[in-house]
C-alpha positions in Angstrom: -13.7 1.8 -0.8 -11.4 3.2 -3.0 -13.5 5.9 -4.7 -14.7 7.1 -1.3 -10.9 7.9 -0.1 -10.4 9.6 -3.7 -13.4 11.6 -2.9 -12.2 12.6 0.5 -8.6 13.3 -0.5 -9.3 15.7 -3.6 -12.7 17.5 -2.6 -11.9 20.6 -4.7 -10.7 18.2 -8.0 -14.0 18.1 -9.8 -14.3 19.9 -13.2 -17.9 19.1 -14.0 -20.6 21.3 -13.2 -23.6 19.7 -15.0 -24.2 16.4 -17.4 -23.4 18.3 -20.0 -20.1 19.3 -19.4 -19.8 15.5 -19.4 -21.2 14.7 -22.1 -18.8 17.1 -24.0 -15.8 15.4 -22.4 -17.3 12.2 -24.4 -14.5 12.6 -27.6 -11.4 12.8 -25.1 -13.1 9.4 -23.3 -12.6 7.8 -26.6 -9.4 8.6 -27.7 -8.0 7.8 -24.5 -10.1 4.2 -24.4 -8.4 3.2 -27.6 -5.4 2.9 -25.9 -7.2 0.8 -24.1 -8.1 -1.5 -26.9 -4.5 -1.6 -28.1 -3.3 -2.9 -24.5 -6.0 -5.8 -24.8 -5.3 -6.8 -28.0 -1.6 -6.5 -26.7 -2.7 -9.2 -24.1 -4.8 -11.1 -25.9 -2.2 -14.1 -26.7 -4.5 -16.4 -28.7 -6.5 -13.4 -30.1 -10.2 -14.9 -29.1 -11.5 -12.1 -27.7 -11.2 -12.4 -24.5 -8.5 -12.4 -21.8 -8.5 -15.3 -19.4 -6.5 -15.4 -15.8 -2.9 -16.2 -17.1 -3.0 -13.4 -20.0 -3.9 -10.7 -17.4 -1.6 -12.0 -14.8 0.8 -11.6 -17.4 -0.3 -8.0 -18.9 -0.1 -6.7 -15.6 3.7 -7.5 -15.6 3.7 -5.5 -19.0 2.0 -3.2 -18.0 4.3 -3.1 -14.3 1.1 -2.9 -12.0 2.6 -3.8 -9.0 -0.6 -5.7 -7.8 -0.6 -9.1 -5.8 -1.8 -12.1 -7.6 -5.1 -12.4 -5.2 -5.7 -9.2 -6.0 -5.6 -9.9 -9.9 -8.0 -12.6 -9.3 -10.6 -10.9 -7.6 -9.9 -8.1 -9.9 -11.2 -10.9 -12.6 -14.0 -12.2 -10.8 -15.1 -8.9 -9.9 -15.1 -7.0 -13.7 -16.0 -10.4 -15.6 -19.7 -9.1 -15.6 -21.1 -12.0 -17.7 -19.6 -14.7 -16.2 -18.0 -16.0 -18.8 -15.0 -16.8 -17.1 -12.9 -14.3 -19.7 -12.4 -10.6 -19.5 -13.5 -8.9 -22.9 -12.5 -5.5 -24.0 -15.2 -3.5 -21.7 -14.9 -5.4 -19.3 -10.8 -4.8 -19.1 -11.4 -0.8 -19.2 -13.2 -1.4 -16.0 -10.5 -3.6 -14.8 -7.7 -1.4 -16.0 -9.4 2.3 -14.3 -9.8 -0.3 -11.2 -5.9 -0.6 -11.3 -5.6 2.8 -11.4 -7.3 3.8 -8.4 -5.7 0.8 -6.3 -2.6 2.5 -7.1 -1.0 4.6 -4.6 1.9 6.0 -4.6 2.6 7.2 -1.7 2.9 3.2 -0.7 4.2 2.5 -3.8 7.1 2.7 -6.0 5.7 2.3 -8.9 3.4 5.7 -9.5 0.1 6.1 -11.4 1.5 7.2 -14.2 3.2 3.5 -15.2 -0.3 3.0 -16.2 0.0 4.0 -19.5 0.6 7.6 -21.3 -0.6 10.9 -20.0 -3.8 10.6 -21.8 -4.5 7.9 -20.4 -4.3 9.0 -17.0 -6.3 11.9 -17.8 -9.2 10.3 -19.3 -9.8 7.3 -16.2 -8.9 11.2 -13.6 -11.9 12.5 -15.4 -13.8 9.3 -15.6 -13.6 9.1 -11.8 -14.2 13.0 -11.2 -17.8 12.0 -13.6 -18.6 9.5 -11.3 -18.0 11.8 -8.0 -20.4 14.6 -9.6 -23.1 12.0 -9.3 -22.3 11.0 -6.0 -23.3 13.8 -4.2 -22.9 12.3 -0.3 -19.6 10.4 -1.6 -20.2 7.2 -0.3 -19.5 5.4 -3.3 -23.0 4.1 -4.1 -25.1 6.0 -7.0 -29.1 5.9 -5.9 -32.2 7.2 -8.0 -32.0 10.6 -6.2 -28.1 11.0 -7.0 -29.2 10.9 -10.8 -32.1 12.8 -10.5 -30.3 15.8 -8.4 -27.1 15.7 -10.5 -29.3 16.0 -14.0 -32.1 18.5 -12.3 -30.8 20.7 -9.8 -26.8 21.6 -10.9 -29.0 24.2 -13.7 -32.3 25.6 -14.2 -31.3 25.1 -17.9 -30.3 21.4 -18.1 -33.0 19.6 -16.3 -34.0 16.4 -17.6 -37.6 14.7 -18.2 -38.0 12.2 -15.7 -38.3 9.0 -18.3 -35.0 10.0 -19.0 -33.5 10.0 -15.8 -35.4 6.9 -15.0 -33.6 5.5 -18.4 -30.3 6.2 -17.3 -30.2 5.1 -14.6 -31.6 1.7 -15.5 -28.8 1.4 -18.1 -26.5 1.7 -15.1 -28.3 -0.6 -12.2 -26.8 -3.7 -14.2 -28.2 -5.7 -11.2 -31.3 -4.3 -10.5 -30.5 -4.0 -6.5 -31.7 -0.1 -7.1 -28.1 1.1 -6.6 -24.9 1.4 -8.8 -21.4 1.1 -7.7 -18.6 2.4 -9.7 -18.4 -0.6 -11.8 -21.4 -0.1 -12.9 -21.3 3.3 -13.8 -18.1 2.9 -15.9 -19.7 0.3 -17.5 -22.6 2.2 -18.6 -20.4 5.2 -19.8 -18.5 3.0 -22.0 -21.6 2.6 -24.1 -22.8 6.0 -23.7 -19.7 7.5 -25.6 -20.4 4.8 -28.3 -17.0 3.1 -27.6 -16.3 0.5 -29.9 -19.1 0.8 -31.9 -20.0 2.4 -35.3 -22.1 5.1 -34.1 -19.6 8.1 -32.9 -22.3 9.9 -31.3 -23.1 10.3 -27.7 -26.1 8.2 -27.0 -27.3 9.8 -24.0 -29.3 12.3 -23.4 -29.9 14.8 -20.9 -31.7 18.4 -21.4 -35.0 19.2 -22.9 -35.1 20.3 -26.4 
């Protein structure tokens, strides 16, 4: 898995220390998600909505992701999390950061940064350096007790109530199998900056008042 080798090749990368110091990372997640939204609506030929299998074979040639086309396609059937046979604008953040990390340039030509601009790159690096400080024993997998040691433990002063940690990650365990993969979690971040939505506030929570 992907994440895993990320995890093993750049032990010393994380910059978070605690939820919070997530949560205040939430502005620079937006800003770099809307370039995001301007690539979708980039790809989105007929301008439904959504982005079916031809219009993202065909943004990933824009976009010069050297990736095969069975790789596209499972990329689709793996990030169209409603099953609505078309990718919508959530969905293709998850598929884009998925991109990303299938990426590598030292087997590649093509380099990380063809993904789009520096900001870019920096908010899907921190994205996946969130996701590592939850997975403590970095096997690409987020349990109960990841969430519960990553919100109670990293500070005496940021521990959360247990209903919210339960919350959380119930948000997150999209399919109930008591574990969340990195899909998942990006998924659930998305709405936890408030991405796309009216209400620019953080809608997460995570220390006691």
């Amino acid at each position: 898995m992907k994440i895993m080798e990320v995890k093993r090749n750049s032990p010393a990368r994380n910059n978070f220390r605690s939820v919070n110091s997530i949560i205040l990372k939430f502005p620079m997640f937006r800003e770099g998600l809307k370039e995001v939204k301007g690539v979708f609506e980039q790809c989105d030929a007929d301008s439904n909505g959504t982005i079916d299998h031809k219009e993202l074979r065909k943004c990933f040639q824009i976009l010069n992701l050297p990736l095969e086309e069975e790789e596209i396609d499972d990329l689709f059937g793996y990030c169209d999390m409603d099953g609505t046979d078309g990718i919508q604008l959530n969905e293709f953040i998850i598929i884009l950061c998925l991109a990303y990390l299938l990426l590598d340039p030292s087997t590649s030509s093509h380099s990380k940064l063809e993904l789009g601009s520096p900001q870019l790159k920096s908010t899907f690096d921190a994205i996946i350096e969130a996701f590592m400080f939850f997975d403590k024993n970095g096997d690409g997998k987020l349990n109960k007790k990841d969430m519960v040691n990553a919100m109670n433990n990293e500070s005496q002063f940021e521990r959360s109530p247990t209903h919210i940690t339960r919350t959380r990650f119930k948000e997150m365990d999209w399919d109930r199998n008591g574990q969340v993969s990195f899909r998942e979690f990006l998924f659930a971040l998305i709405k936890w900056v408030g991405f796309g939505s009216e209400d620019e506030n953080p809608v997460i929570s995570c220390s006691r008042k």
